[in-house]
N, C-alpha and C positions, 0 to 999 in steps of 0.2 A: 964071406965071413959074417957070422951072426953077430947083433947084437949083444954087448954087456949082457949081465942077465939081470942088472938092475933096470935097464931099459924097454927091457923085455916084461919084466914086473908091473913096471908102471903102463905101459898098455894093455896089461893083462886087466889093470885096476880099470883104467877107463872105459876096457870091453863091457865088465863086468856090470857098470854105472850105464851103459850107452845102451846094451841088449837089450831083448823085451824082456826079462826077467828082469834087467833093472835093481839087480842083487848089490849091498853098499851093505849089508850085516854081513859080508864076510873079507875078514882081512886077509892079506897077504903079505907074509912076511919071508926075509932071508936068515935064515940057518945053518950059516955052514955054507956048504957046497946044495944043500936040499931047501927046497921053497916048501912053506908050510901054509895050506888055506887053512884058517878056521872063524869057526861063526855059524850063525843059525839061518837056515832057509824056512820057507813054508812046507812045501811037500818035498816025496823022494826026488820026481824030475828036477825039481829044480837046483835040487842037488850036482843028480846025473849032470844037466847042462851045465851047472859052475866046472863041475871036472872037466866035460869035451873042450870047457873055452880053456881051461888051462894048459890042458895035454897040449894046443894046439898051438896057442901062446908061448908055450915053454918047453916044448920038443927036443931032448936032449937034454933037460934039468932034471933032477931028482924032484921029486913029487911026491908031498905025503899031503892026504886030502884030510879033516879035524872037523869036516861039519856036520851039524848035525840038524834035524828038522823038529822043529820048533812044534807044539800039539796046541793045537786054536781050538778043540775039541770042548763042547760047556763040562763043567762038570758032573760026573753022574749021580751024586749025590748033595744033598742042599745040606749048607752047613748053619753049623749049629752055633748062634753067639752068648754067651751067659753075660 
């Protein structure tokens, strides 16, 4: 028998914090019967990789992924202060 799936949550969280992605901007929360990650990463992989830890974590929950990648990119234009 599996874990609660609040139990299961919370080691999703400490995966998340422990990894080498090291990802803590993105939350997890319960909704219902569905678990919802949202929050910003750096790039797309590290995206991908929040997802595979979750799917893997939470195998048999509903799963809706909300995050999104954050753009560290300078700007392409210099702005202008009056």
């Amino acid at each position: 028998m599996k874990e609660p799936v609040e139990y299961r949550i919370e080691h999703l969280r400490q995966r998340l914090a422990a990894a080498d992605i090291a990802e803590l901007g993105v939350r997890v929360d319960l909704r219902g019967d569905t678990v919802v990650l949202s929050g910003t990463v750096a790039t797309p992989e590290c995206r991908a990789t929040v997802r595979q830890i979750a799917e893997a974590e939470l195998e048999g929950v509903p799963l809706l992924t909300d995050v999104v990648v954050g753009h560290t990119d300078p700007p392409e234009h210099v702005e202008v202060l009056r």
